[in-house]
ZADRENMAR-739358 format. One line per 5 residues: number of its first residue (from 1); their letters; for each residue x, y, z of C-alpha. Coordinates in steps of 0.02 Angstrom, whole numbers, plus 50000, padded with zeros to 5 digits. Each point is the difference from the previous one (the first is absolute). Example, Ala and Ser with C-alpha at 12.3 -4.5 7.8 and 13.67 -1.06 7.14 Angstrom:
BEGIN
1) as) 50615,49775,50390  50069,50172,49967;
END
This chain:
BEGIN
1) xxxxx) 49216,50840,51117  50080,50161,49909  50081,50012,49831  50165,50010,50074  49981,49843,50084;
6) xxxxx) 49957,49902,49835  50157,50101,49916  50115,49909,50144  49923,49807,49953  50051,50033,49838;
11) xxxxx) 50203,50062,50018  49996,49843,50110  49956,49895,49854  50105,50094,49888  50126,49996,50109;
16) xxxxx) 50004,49826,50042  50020,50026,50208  49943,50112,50115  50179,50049,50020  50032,50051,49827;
21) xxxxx) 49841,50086,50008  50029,50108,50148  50173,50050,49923  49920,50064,49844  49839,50081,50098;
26) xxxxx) 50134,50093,50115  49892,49905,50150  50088,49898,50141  49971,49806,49984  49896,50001,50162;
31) xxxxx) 49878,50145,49943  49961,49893,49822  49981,49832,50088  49857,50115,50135  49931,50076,49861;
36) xxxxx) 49961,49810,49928  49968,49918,50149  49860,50161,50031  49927,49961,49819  49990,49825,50042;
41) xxxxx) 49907,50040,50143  49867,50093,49913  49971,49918,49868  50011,49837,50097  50096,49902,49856;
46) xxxxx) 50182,49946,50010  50074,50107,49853  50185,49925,50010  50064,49831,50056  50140,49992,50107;
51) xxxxx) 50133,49861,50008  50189,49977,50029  50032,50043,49816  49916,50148,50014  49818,50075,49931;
56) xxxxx) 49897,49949,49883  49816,50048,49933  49846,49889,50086  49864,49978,49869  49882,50133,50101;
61) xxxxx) 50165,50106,49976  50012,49963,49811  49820,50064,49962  50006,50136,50112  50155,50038,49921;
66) xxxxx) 49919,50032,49840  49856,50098,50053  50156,50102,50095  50053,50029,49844  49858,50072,49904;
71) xxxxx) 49968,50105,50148  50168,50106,49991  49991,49991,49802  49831,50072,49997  50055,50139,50138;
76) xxxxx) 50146,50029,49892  49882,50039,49851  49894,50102,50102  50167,50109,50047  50058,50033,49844;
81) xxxxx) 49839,50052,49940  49941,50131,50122  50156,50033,50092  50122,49989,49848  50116,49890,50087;
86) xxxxx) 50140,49926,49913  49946,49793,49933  50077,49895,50129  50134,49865,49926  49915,49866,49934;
91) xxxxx) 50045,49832,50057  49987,49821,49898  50095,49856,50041  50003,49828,49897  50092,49841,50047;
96) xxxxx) 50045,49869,49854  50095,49846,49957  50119,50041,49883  49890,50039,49830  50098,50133,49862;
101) xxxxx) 49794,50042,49962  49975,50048,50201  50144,50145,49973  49923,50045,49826  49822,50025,50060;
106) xxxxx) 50092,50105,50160  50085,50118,49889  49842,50032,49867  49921,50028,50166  50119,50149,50078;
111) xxxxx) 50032,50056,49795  49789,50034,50025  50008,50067,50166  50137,50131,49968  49984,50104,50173;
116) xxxxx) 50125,50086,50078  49993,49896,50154  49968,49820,50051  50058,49868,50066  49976,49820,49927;
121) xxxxx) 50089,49828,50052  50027,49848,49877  50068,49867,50101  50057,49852,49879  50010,49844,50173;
126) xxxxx) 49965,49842,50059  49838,49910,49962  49956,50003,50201  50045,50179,50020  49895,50067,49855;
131) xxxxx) 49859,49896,50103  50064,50103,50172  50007,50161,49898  49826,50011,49949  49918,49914,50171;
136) xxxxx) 50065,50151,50076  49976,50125,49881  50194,50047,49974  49940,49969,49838  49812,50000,49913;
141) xxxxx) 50047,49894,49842  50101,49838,50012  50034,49913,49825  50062,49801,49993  49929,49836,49910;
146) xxxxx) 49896,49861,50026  50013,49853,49940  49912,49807,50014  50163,49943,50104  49968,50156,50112;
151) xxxxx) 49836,50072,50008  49931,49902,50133  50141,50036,50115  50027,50173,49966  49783,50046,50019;
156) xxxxx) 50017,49922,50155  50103,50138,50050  49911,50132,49922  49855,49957,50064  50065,49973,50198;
161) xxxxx) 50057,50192,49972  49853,50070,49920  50076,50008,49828  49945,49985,49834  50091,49960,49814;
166) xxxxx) 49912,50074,49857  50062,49897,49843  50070,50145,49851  50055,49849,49884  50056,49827,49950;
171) xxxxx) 50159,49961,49933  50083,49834,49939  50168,49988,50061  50145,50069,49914  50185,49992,50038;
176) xxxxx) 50127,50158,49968  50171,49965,49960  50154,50104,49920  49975,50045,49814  50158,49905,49982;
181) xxxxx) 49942,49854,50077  50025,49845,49906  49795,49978,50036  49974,50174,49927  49943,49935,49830;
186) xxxxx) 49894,49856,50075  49807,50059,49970  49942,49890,50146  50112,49915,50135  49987,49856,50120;
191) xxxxx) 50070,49954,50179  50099,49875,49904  50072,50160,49903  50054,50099,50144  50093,49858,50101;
196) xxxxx) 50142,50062,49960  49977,50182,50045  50009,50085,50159  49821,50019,50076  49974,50184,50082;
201) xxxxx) 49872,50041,50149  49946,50104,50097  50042,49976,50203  49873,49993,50116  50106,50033,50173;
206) xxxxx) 49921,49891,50134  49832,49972,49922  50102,49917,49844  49839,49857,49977  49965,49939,49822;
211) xxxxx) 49841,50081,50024  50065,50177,50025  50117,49960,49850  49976,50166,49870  50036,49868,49853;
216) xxxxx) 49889,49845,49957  50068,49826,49988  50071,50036,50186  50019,49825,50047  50077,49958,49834;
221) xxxxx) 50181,49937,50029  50136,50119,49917  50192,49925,49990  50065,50193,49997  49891,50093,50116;
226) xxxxx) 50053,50214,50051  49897,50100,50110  49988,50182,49972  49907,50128,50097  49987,50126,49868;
231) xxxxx) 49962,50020,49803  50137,50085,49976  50117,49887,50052  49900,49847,49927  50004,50089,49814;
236) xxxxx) 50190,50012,50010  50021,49815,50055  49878,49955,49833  50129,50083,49892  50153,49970,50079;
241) xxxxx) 49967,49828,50051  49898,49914,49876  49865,50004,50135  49806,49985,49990  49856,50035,50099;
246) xxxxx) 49809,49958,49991  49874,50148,49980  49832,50055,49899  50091,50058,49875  49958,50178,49997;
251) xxxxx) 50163,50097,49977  50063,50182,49976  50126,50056,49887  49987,50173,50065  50048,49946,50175;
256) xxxxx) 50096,49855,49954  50070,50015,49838  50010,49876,49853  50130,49888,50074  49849,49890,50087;
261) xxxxx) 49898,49890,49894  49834,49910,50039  49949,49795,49931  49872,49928,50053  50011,49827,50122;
266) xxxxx) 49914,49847,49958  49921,49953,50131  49793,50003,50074  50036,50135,50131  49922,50182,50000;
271) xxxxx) 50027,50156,50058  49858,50087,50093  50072,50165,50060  49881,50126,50086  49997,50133,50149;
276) xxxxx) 49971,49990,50164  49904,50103,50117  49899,50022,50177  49841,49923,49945  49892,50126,50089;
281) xxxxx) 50085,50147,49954  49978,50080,49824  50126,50049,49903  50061,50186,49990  49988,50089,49854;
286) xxxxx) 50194,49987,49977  50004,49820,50029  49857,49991,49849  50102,50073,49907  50158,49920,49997;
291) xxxxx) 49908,49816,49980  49934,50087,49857  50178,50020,49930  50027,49848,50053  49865,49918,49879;
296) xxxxx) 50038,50131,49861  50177,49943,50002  49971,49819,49997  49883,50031,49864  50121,50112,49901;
301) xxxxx) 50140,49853,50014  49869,49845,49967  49963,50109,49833  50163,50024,49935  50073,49810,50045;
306) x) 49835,49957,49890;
END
């Protein structure tokens, strides 16, 4: 097993394929796909799975994925101090459903790092493919809710792919509407209140079950129901349309300006949002540190709203 070796596992995770991976290595697809199938061999584990819809990581391929990894960071250190090598580009990658505090705690984190090169992914997606993400390390950090309607369903899955969540806080459940919203003034609201109002979610593409559902109260019947698959889009339909959606609450008027109010929802629900992660790898030191923006951001917003 040589160095290089454990550099090529890791493009093909970064990468997503083998193809993508041999493109960016300047390798020929057979030549990557030998030198896996020879580390394979040796090691006597099954690093990648392979199906119709491509690769993905085996759990003996997840954890030896992450010992991969501190390998080549720890021979990167060892260059740049004795050989005075240039710091290879550090790589992070975090997959979310769509939370404004997510992109805040990304941004503190690069406004901290300040390097001159990197390269960092924040994938705002689908409840299953945050799930995919992190099983195969495209990325180490995936950030969604639990909740009593969901929880048994969704650590199921995280179990059957070697996952775990790793609660950062509990939220009642809040709506956000237009500040011109005829609710706007309300200090609570109920589902009674926002009958009348178009109710905006997030789509879920084929695995669109209430359980992968990025807002609670997914089996709730809505009489005006719009699918979105980004924020963006979703924050312009709440001001242009008189629309709603159901969240924890947690806004940002630096990202999002003041034109989106939160009031809270009646109702017994809560919010448990958290992180996933492989359960048997620990976390890098980048990963640490963006949960820890993560929790010093919630914090920062709890205190304020109080």
């Amino acid at each position: 097993m040589t160095l290089q070796q454990l550099k090529y596992m890791i493009e093909i995770v970064n990468a997503g394929s083998i193809n993508a991976a041999a493109e960016k290595l300047f390798l020929s697809q057979p030549s990557l796909s030998n030198a896996v199938k020879e580390l394979e061999k040796e090691l006597g584990i099954e690093i990648f799975l392979r199906s119709n819809r491509g690769i993905s990581l085996s759990a003996d391929g997840a954890e030896f994925l992450g010992y991969a990894r501190q390998v080549v960071e720890q021979s990167d250190l060892l260059e740049q101090r004795y050989k005075k090598v240039k710091p290879s580009r550090r790589i992070f990658s975090v997959s979310t459903q769509h939370y404004a505090f997510s992109v805040n705690a990304f941004v503190h984190l690069l406004e901290e790092y300040d390097k001159d090169e990197y390269e960092f992914t924040l994938r705002e997606t689908r409840t299953h493919d945050i799930i995919e993400d992190v099983k195969n390390l495209r990325s180490e950090i995936g950030v969604l809710y639990l909740s009593d309607f969901n929880e048994k369903v969704l650590k199921k899955i995280l179990r059957e792919n070697h996952l775990k969540f790793t609660p950062l806080f509990e939220s009642n459940p809040h709506v956000f509407v237009g500040s011109k919203n005829p609710l706007a003034g309300k200090t609570t609201v109920t589902l009674e209140d926002l009958s009348a109002y178009p109710c905006l979610s997030f789509e879920q593409g084929e695995h669109n079950s209430f359980y992968y559902s990025e807002e609670i109260l997914s089996t709730v019947f809505h009489p005006k129901s719009i699918m979105v698959s980004d924020r963006a889009t979703l924050f312009n339909l709440l001001i242009g349309l008189n629309g709603y959606t159901i969240s924890t609450g947690i806004l940002s008027e630096e990202l999002n300006g003041s034109d989106i109010i939160s009031i809270p929802l009646q109702c017994d629900e809560k919010i448990r949002v958290g992180y996933i992660s492989h359960k048997n790898l620990p976390l890098s030191k980048m990963a640490q540190a963006y949960v820890e923006k993560l929790v010093h951001y919630v914090r920062e917003y709890q205190e304020i709203r109080e």
